[in-house]
LOKOLMI-686052 format. One record per residue (C-alpha): residue in three letters; x, y, z. Coordinates in steps of 0.25 Angstrom, whole numbers, plus 5000, padded with zeros to 4 digits. Layout:
<lodrens>
(ALA, (X, Y, Z));
...
</lodrens>
This chain:
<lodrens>
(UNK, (5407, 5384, 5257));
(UNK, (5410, 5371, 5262));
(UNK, (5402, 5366, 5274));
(UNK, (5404, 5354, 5283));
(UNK, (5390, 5355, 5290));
(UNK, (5387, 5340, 5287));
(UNK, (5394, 5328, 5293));
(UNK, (5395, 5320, 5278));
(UNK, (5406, 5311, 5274));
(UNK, (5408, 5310, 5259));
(UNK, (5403, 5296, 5261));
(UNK, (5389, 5298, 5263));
(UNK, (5377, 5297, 5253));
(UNK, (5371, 5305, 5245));
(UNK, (5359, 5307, 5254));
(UNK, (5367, 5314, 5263));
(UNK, (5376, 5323, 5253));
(UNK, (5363, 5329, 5250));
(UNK, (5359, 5332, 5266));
(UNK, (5372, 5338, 5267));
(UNK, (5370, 5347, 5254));
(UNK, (5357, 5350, 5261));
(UNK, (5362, 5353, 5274));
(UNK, (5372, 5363, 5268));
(UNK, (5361, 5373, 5262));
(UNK, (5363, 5385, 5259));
(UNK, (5378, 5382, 5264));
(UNK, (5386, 5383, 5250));
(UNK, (5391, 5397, 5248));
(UNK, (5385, 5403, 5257));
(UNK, (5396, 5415, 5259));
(UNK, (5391, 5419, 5244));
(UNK, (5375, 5418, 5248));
(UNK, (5369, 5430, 5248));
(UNK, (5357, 5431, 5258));
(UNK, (5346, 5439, 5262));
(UNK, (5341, 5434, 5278));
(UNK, (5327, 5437, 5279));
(UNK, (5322, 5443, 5292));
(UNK, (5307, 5442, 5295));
(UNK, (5301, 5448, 5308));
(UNK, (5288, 5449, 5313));
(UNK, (5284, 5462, 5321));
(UNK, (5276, 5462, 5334));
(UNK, (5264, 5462, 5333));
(UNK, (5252, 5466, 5344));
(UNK, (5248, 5454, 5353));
(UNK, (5233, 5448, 5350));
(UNK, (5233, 5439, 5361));
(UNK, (5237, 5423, 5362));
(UNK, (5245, 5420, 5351));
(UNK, (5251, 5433, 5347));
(UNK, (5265, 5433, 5340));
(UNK, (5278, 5436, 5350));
(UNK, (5289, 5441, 5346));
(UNK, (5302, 5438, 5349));
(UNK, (5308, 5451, 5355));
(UNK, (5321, 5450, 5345));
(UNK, (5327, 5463, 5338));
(UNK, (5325, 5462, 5322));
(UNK, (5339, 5467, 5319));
(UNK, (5345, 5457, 5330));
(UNK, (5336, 5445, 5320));
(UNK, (5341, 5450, 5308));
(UNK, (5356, 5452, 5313));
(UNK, (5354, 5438, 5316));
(UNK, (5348, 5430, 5305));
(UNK, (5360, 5439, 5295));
(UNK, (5372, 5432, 5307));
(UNK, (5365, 5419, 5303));
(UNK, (5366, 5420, 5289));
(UNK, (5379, 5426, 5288));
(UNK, (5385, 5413, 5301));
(UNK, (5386, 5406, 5288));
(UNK, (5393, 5417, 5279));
(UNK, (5378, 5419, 5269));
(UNK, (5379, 5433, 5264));
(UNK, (5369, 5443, 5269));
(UNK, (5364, 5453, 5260));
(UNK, (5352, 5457, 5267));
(UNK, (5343, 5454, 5279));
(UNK, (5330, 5462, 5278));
(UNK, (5319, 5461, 5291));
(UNK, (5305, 5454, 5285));
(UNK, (5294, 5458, 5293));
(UNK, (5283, 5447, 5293));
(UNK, (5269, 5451, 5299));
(UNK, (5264, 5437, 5296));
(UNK, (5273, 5425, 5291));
(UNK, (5267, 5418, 5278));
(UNK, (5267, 5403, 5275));
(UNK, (5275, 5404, 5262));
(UNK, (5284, 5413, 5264));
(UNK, (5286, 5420, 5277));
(UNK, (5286, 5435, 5274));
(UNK, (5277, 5442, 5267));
(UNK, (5276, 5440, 5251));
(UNK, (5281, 5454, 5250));
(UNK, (5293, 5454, 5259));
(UNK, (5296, 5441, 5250));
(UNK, (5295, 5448, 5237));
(UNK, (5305, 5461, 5242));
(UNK, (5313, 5449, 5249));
(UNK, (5315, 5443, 5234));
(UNK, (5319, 5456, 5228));
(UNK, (5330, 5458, 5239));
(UNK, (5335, 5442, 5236));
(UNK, (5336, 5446, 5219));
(UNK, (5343, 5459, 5223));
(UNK, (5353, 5454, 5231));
(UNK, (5353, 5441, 5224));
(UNK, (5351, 5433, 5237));
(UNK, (5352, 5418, 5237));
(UNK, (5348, 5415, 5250));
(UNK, (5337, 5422, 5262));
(UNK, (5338, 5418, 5275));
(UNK, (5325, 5418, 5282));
(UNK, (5328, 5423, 5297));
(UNK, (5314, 5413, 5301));
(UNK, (5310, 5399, 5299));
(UNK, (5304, 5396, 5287));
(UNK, (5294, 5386, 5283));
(UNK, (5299, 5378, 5271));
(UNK, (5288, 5383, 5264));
(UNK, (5292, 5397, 5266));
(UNK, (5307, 5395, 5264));
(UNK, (5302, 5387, 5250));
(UNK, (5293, 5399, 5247));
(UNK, (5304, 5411, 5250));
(UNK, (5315, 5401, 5241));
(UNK, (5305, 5403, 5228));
(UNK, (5301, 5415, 5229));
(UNK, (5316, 5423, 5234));
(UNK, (5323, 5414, 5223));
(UNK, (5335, 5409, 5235));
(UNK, (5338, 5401, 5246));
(UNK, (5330, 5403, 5258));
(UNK, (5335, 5399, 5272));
(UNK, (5327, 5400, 5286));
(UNK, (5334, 5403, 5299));
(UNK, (5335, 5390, 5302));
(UNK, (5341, 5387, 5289));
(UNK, (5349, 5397, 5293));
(UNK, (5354, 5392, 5306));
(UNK, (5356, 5378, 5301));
(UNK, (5364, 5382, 5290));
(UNK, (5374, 5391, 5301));
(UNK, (5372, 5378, 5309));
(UNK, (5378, 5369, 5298));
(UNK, (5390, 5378, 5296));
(UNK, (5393, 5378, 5311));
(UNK, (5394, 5363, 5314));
(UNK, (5406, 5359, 5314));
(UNK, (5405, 5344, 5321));
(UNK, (5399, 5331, 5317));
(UNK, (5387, 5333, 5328));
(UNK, (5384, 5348, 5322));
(UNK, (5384, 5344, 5308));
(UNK, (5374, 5333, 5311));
(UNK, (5365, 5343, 5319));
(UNK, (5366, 5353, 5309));
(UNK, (5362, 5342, 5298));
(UNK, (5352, 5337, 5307));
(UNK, (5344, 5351, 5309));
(UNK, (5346, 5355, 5294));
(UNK, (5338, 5341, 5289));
(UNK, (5328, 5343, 5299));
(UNK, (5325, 5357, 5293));
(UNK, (5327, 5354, 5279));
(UNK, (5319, 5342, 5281));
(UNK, (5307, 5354, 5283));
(UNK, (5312, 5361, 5271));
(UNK, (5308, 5350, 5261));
(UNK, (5295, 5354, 5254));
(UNK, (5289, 5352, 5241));
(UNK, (5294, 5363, 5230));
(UNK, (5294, 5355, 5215));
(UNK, (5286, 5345, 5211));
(UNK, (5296, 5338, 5206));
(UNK, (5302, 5333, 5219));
(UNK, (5291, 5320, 5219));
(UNK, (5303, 5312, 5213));
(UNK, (5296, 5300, 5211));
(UNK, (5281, 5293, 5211));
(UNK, (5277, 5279, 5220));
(UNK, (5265, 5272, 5217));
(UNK, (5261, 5264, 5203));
(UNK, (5252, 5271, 5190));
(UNK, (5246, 5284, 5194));
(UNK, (5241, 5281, 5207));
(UNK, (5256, 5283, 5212));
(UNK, (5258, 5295, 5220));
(UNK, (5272, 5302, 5224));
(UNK, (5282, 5295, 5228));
(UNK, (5293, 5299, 5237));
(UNK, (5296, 5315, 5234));
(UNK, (5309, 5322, 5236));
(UNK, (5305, 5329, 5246));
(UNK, (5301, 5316, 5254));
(UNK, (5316, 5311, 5249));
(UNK, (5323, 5322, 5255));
(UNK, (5314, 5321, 5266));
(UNK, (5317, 5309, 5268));
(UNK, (5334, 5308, 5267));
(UNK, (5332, 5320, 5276));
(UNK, (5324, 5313, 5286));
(UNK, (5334, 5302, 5285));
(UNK, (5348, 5311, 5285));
(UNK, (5339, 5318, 5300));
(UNK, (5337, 5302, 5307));
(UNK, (5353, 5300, 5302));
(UNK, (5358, 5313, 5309));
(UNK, (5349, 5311, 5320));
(UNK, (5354, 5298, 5323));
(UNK, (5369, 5303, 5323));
(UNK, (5365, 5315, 5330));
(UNK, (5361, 5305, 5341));
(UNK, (5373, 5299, 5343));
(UNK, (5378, 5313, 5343));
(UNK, (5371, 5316, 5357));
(UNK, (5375, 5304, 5361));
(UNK, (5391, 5306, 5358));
(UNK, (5388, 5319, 5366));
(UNK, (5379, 5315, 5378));
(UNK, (5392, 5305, 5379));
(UNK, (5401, 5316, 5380));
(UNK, (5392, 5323, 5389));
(UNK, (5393, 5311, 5398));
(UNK, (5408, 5312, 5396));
(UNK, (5410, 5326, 5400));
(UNK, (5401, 5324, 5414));
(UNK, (5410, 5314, 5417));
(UNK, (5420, 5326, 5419));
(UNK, (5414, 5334, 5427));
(UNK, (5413, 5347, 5422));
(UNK, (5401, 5355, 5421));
(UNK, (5395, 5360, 5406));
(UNK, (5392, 5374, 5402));
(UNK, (5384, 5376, 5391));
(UNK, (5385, 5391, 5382));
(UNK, (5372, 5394, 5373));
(UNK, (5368, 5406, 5368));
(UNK, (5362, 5412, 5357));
(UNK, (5372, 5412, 5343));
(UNK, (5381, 5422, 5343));
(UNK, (5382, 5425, 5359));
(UNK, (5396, 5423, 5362));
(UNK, (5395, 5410, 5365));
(UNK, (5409, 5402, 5359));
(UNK, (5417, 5415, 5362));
(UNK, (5412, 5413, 5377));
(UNK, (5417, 5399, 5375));
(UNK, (5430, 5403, 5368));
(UNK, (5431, 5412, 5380));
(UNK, (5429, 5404, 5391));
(UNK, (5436, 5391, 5386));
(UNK, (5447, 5398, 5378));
(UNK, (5443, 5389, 5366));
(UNK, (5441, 5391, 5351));
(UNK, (5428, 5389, 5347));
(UNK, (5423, 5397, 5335));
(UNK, (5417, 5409, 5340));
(UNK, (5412, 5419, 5331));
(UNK, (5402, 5431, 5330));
(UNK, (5394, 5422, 5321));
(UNK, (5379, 5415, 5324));
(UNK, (5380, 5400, 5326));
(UNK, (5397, 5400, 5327));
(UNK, (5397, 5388, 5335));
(UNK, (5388, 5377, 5334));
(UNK, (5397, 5363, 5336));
(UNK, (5398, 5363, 5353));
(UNK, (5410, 5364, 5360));
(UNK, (5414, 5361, 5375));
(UNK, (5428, 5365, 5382));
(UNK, (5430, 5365, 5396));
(UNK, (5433, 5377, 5405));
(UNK, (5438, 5381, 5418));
(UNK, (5429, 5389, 5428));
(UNK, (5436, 5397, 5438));
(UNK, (5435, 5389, 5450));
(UNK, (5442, 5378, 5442));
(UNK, (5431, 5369, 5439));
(UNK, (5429, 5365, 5422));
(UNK, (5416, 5365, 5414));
(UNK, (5416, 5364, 5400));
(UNK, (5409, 5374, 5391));
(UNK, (5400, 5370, 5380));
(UNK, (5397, 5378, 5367));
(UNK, (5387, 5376, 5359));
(UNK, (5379, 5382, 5346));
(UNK, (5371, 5395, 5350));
(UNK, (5356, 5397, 5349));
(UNK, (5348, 5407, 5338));
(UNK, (5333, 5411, 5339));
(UNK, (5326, 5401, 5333));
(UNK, (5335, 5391, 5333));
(UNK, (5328, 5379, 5326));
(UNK, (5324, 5368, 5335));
(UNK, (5330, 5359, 5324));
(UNK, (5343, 5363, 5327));
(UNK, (5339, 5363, 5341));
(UNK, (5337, 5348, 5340));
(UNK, (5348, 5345, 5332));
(UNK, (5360, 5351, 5339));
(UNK, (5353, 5344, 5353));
(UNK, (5363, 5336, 5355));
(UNK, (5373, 5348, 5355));
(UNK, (5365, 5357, 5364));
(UNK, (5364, 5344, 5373));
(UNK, (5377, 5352, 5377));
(UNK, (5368, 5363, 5382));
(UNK, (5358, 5353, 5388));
(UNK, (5369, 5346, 5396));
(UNK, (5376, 5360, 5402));
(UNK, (5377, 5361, 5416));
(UNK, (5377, 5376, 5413));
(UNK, (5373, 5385, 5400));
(UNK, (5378, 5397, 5398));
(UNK, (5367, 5405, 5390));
(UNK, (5376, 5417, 5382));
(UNK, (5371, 5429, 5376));
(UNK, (5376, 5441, 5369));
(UNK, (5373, 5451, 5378));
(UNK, (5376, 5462, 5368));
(UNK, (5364, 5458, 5356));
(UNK, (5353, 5464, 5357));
(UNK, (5345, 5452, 5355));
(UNK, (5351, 5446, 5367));
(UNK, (5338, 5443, 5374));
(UNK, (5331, 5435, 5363));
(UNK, (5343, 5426, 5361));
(UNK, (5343, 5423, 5375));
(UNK, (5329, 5418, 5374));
(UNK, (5332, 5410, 5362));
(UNK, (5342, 5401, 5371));
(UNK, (5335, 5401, 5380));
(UNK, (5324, 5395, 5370));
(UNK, (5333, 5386, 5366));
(UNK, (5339, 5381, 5380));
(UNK, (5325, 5378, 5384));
(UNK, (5324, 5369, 5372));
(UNK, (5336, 5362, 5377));
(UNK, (5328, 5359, 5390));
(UNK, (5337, 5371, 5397));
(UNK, (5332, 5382, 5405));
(UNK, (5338, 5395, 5402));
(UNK, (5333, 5400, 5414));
(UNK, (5339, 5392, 5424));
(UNK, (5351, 5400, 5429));
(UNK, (5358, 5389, 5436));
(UNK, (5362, 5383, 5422));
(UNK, (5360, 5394, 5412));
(UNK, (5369, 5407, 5413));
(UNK, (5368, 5418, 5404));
(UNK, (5380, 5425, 5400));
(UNK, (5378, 5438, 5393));
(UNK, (5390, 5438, 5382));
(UNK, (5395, 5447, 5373));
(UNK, (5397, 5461, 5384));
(UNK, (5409, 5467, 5376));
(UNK, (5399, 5470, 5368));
(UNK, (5391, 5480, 5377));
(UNK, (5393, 5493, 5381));
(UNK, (5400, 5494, 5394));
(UNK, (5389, 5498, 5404));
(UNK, (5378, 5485, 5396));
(UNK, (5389, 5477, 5398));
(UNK, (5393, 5481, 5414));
(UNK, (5377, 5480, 5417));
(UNK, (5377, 5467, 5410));
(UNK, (5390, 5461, 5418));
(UNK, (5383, 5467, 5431));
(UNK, (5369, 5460, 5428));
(UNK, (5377, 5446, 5424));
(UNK, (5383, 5449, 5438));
(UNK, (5371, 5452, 5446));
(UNK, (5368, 5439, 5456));
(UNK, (5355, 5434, 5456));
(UNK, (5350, 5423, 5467));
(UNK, (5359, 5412, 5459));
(UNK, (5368, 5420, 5453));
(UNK, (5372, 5427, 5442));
(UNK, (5362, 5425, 5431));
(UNK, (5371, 5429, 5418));
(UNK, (5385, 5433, 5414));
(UNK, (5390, 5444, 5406));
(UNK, (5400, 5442, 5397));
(UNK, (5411, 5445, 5387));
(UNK, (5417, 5432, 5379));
(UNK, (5424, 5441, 5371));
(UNK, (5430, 5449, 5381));
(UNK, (5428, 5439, 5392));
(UNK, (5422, 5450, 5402));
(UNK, (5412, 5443, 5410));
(UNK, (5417, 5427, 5407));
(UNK, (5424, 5424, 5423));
(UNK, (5412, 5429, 5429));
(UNK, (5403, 5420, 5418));
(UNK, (5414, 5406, 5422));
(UNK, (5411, 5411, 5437));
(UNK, (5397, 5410, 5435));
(UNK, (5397, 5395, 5427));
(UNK, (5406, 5390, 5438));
(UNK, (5396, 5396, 5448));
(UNK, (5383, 5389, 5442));
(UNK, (5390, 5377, 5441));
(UNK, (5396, 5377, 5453));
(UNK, (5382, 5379, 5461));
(UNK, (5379, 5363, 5462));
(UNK, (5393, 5359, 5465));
(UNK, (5397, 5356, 5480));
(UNK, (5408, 5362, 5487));
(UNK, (5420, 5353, 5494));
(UNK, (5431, 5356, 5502));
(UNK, (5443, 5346, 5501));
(UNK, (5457, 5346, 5507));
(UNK, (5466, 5337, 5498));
(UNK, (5480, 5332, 5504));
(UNK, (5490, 5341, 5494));
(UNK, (5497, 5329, 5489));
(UNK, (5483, 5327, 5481));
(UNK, (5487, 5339, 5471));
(UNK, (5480, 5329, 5460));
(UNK, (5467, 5330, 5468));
(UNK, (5466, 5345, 5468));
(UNK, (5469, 5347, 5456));
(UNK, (5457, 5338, 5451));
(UNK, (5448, 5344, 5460));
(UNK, (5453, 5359, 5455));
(UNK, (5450, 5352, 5440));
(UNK, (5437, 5346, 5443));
(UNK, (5431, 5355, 5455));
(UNK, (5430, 5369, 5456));
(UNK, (5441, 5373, 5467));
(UNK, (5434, 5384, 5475));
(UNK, (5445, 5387, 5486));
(UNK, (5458, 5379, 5487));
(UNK, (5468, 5379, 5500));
(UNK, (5481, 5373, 5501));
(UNK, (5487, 5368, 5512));
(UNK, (5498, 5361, 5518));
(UNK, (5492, 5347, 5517));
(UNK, (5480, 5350, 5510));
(UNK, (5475, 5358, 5499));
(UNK, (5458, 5362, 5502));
(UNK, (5449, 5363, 5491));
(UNK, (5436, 5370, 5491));
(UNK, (5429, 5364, 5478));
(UNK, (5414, 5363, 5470));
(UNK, (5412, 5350, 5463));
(UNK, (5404, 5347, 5453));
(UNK, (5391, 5338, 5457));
(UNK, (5396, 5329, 5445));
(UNK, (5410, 5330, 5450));
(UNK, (5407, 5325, 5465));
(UNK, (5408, 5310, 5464));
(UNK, (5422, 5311, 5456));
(UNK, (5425, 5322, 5467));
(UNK, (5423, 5314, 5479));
(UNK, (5430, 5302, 5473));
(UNK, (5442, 5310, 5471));
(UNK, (5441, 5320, 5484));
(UNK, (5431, 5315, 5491));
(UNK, (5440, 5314, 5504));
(UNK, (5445, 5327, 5505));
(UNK, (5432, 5333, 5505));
(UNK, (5431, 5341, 5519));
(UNK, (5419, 5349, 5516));
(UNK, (5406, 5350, 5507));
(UNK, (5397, 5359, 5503));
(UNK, (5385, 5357, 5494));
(UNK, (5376, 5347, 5488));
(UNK, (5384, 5336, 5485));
(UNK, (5380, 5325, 5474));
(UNK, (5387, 5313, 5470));
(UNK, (5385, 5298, 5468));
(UNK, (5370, 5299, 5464));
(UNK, (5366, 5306, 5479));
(UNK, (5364, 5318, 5484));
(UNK, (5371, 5323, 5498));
(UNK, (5366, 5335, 5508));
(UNK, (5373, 5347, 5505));
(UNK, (5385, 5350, 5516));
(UNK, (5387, 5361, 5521));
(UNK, (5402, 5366, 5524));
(UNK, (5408, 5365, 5536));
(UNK, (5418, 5374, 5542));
(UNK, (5408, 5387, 5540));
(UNK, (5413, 5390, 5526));
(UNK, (5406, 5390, 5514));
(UNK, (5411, 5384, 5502));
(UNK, (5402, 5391, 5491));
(UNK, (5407, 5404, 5498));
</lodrens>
C-alpha cells in the first residue's frame, strides 16, 4: 500500500530513506495483516488507604469496541480481540505468563502476524511479548501514530507525525543481539567498545528529531503569521474539539456547507481546516477543525501537533462536541478536558467553551426531547450546552444562536443614522458588524449594530459620525471609555 506520510523528495540521503522506512512500520500491506488487539484491564480493587489504585469509571466493552476501530482506521484485519484481565502488571511482559502462553496458542492458530496491545508498553515488554508470540507487537501509541501517519495529508502534518514517531521509536531502541557493537575504539586489548548500532541509530534519530524540530519551528511561525493576518480581519475564531469519532467534521460540513472528509472512522481528520461562516445576525467567524482527542492521547503527539492545536489555543470560542448517544460519553468528555487543560484552556469556563451534545438522531425520542429541553434550560449566563443533530441538522440554528450570543456579550451596541446615498457604507457595516435592527427612511437608513472590540477603531474611522447612541463598554485606540448608557429610554441588548 502505498503511503505519503513523510515529506521526502527522491533527492535525499540515505539517512533519511531509512527514517522514512522507519516511520512507515507496520504500514506495508496492512489490509492483508491479520491481527489480534489485546485488551488488558484491571478490576477495582478495595481501597487501603493513600495510594490506592483508581479506576477510570470506562465500560470494558466501550475500550475494546475502541481499540478494534483503531486498528481497523487503518484497514488491519481483526481476527480477535480477547479482554486480558491483569491483577498486577509485570516488568517483562505485562500480563500474566499464563495469559501469554494461551495468547500464543491463539496467534499460531489463527496465524496472526501482528498484536496490538490496547496499553503503553515498555520496550522491554513489547521486546519480551515479540520473542515469545513470534510476531510484530504494536502499543496503543504505536497504534495511534501509525493512524496518525495515514491521516496527514500536509507538509506540517507529515513533519509532526514524523517528529512523534522518532521520539517514541527513539525509546524503542534497546539492546537484543550482541552482535550490534559494530565496531571497537581504543588500541590492543585495553580497547573497549566502540560506537554500537544502537548509539548509531540513536544517534541519526536524535539528529532527524533537532532537523524536524527546526522546520516545525518555522511551521509555528508561518501560522502565528497567518493568525496575525486573519486578526487583522476582524472576525472571531471558533474552535471544535472533541473526542474522535463525535461528529465533529460532519458538524463542520453542516455548518460551512463544505467537504471535508467525514466519516464514521477514529482519527478521519487530522490536517486543520478553517472556512468562514455566517451567523444569523449577519456577522462572519471562521470555523476551525482540528484532529480529535482519544484517552491517552500520548503527550508526544501532544507536543508535536502544538503548533496545530495553537488553533485551539488562539480560539475566541471552543466548541467542546460529544456524542451524546455512546455510552461512554462521560469519560470521553473528561479526556478533553484533560487535554484542553494541557493546552492552558479551562474547560469549565462557560464563557469560552460550549458543549454541544451531538449525535441526537441516534436517541430515542423522549432521551433526545429531555436532552434538547436540558440544552435549553437557562442558567445565570445562559444556556450551558446544545443538543444537536449534524446529520439531521435538528438543534444546529439554536447552536449558531448561542455562538453569536457568547460572542456577542463584550461587543458594544451603536446606533447610526447613514444618509441613504452612503448604500457602500451599510452594506460594510451589514459585512463586518452584526445588524441587530435596521430602519429605513426617507433621508436615512438607522442602524442598530454590535461591533466587535477588535473591530471598533476600523468602525469609528469609517462610521464614526453617524453614530447617535452608544451602549456598552467601548475599547479602542489602547483606552478604555465608561460604559454609555442609551438614551432615548430603549434598551439596545433588549
Amino acid at each position: 500500500m502505498p503511503s505519503n506520510d513523510l515529506d521526502i523528495d527522491d533527492h535525499e540521503d540515505g539517512e533519511e530513506r531509512r527514517n522514512a522506512r522507519a516511520v512507515k512500520g507496520v504500514a506495508r500491506d496492512r489490509a492483508r495483516t491479520r491481527t489480534l488487539v489485546v485488551v488488558p484491564w484491571r478490576s477495582e480493587r478495595p481501597s487501603r488507604g493513600e495510594g490506592a489504585e483508581t479506576v477510570t469509571p470506562r465500560s470494558l466493552e466501550a475500550r475494546r469496541e475502541e481499540a478494534v476501530g483503531l486498528a481497523r482506521a487503518i484497514e488491519l484485519e481483526v481476527v480477535a480481540s480477547p479482554l486480558v484481565r491483569v491483577s498486577e502488571p509485570r516488568p517483562a511482559t505485562l500480563i500474566g505468563q499464563g495469559k501469554v502462553e494461551e495468547l500464543k496458542a491463539t496467534i499460531e492458530a489463527e496465524k496472526v502476524e501482528l498484536v496490538v496491545v490496547d496499553h503503553a508498553l515498555s520496550p522491554i515488554q513489547q521486546r519480551n511479548l515479540e520473542k515469545t508470540w513470534g510476531a510484530k507487537v504494536l502499543d496503543r501509541t504505536g497504534l495511534i501514530l501509525e493512524i496518525f501517519g495515514e491521516r496527514a495529508h500536509t507538509r506540517e502534518g507529515r513533519l509532526q507525525v514524523e517528529l512523534a514517531h522518532l521520539v517514541y521509536q527513539k525509546s524503542r531502541l534497546v539492546r537484543s543481539w550482541t552482535h550490534l557493537e559494530r565496531q571497537r575504539g581504543g588500541f590492543g586489548f585495553l580497547g573497549g567498545p566502540g560506537e554500537t548500532q544502537i548509539e548509531a541509530d540513536r544517534r541519526q534519530i536524535q539528529e532527524r528529531i533537532a532537523r524536524l524540530e527546526r522546520e516545525l519551528e518555522s511551521v509555528a511561525r508561518t501560522r502565528a503569521l497567518h493568525r496575525k493576518n486573519r486578526k487583522k480581519v476582524p472576525h472571531p475564531i471558533v474552535a471544535l474539539v472533541g473526542y474522535t469519532n463525535a461528529g465533529k467534521s460532519t458538524l463542520f460540513n453542516r455548518v460551512t456547507q463544505a467537504d471535508v472528509f467525514a466519516k464514521d472512522l477514529l482519527f478521519a481528520t487530522l490536517d486543520p481546516t478553517l472556512r468562514k461562516v455566517r451567523l444569523p445576525h449577519g456577522g462572519d467567524v471562521i470555523l476551525s477543525d482540528t484532529v480529535g482527542f482519544v484517552s491517552d492521547l500520548p503527550t508526544t503527539l501532544v507536543a508535536a501537533f502544538r503548533a496545530t492545536l495553537e488553533e485551539v489555543i488562539e480560539a475566541d470560542l471552543v466548541l467542546h462536541v460529544r456524542d451524546i448517544s455512546h455510552e461512554d460519553s462521560g469519560p470521553q468528555a473528561r479526556d478533553v478536558e484533560n487535554v484542553l487543560a494541557q493546552l492552558g484552556i479551562d474547560p469549565k469556563d462557560r464563557h469560552r467553551v460550549i458543549e454541544v451534545w451531538n449525535k441526537i438522531d441516534r436517541l430515542e425520542a423522549g432521551h433526545r426531547a429531555e436532552l434538547l429541553a436540558e440544552g435549553a434550560r437557562e442558567a445565570l449566563d445562559g444556556p450551558t450546552a446544545v443538543a444537536c443533530s449534524a446529520v439531521t441538522g435538528e438543534g444546529v440554528a439554536t447552536l449558531l444562536d448561542l455562538v453569536e450570543d457568547r460572542l456577542n456579550r463584550d461587543r458594544a451596541v451603536f446606533r447610526v443614522e447613514i444618509p441613504v446615498a452612503e448604500g457602500e457604507l451599510v452594506a460594510w457595516l451589514h459585512r463586518h458588524a452584526e445588524v441587530v435592527e435596521r430602519i429605513d427612511g426617507e433621508e436615512t437608513v438607522s442602524l442598530r449594530l454590535r461591533v466587535a472590540e477588535k473591530s471598533l477603531d476600523h468602525f469609528r474611522a469609517r462610521a464614526g459620525r453617524f453614530i447617535r447612541e452608544v451602549r456598552g463598554r467601548v475599547v479602542g485606540r489602547g483606552e478604555a471609555e465608561e460604559e454609555k448608557p442609551a438614551t432615548g429610554g430603549y434598551d439596545p441588548l433588549a
